[in-house]
C-alpha positions as CSV (number, residue, x, y, z in Angstrom):
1,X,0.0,0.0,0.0
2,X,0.9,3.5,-1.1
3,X,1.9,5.8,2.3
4,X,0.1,9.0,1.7
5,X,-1.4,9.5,5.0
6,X,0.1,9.5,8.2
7,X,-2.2,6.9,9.8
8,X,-0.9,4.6,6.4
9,X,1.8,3.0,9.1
10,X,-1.1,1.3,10.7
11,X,-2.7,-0.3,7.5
12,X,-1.2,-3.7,8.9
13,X,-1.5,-3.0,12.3
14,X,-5.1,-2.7,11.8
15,X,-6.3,-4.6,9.5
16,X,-8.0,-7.2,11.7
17,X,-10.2,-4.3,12.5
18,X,-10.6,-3.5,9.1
19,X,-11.8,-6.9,8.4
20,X,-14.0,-7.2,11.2
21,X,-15.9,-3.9,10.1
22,X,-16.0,-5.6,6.8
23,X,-18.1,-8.7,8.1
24,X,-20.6,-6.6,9.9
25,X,-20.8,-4.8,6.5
26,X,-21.7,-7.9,4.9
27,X,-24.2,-9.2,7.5
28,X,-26.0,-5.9,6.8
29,X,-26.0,-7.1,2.8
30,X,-23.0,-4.5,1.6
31,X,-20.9,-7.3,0.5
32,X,-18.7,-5.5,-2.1
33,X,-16.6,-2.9,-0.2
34,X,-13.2,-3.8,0.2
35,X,-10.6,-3.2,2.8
36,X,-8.9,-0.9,1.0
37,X,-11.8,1.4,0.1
38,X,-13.1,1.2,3.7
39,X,-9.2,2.3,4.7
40,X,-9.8,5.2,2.5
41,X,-13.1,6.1,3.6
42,X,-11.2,6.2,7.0
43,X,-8.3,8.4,5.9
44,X,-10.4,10.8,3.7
45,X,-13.2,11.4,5.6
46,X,-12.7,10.6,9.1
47,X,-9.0,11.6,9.0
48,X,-9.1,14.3,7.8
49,X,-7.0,16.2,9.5
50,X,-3.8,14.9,9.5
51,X,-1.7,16.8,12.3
52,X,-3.7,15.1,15.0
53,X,-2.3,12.6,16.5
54,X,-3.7,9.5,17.6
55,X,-3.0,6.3,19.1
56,X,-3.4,3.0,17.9
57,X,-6.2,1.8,20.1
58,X,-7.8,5.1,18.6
59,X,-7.6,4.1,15.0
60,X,-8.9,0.5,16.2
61,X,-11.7,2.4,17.9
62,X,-12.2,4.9,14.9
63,X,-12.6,1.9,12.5
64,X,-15.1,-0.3,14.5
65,X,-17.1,2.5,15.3
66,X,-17.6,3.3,11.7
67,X,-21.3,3.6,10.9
68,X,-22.5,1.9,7.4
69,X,-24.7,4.4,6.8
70,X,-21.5,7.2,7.1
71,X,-20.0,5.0,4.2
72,X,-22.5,4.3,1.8
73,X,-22.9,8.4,2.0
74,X,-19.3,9.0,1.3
75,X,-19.5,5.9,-1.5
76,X,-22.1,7.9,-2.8
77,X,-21.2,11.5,-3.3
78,X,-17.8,10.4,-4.4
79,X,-19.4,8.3,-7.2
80,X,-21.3,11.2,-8.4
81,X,-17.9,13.1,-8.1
82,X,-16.0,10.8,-10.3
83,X,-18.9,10.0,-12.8
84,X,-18.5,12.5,-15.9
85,X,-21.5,12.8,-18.5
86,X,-22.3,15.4,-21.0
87,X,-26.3,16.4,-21.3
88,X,-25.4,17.2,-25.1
89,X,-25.3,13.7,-26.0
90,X,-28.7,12.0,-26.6
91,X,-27.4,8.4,-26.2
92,X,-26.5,9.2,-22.9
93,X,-30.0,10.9,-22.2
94,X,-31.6,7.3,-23.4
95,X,-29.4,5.6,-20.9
96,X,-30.2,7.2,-18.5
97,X,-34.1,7.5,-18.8
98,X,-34.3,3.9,-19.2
């Protein structure tokens, strides 16, 4: 994994946490978000500021207290962020009317 956030040193540290969010994810029928996309919801979102500085029982805490709902919102806008269309094109329009 890619170190681009401070917390990035933890990714393996972690990651039992990460998985265990994961399974309670799936129980509740979101069965296609990975480890790595919850680890960036984490960084991105709840991270956000980078200059705090937090323990590792923190980041444990931060991940299992992670709220499905909180992700499927960020999942959400950042789809709609990433997802480019132009109105001018008429296929497009069908597509997306059907």
């Amino acid at each position: 994994m890619e170190i681009g956030h401070e917390y990035d040193v933890f990714f393996r540290e972690v990651r039992p946490a990460l998985l265990s969010k994961l399974e309670e994810f799936r129980l509740l029928g979101y069965e296609t978000v990975t480890e790595v996309e919850l680890w960036a919801f984490m960084t991105k979102k709840k991270w956000k500021k980078k200059n705090e500085e937090k323990s590792l029982h923190s980041i444990v805490q931060d991940i299992l207290g992670v709220k499905v709902s909180d992700y499927i919102s960020y999942a959400t806008i950042k789809a709609f962020k990433e997802t480019e269309f132009s109105m001018d094109d008429k296929e497009e329009w069908k597509e997306l009317m059907k």
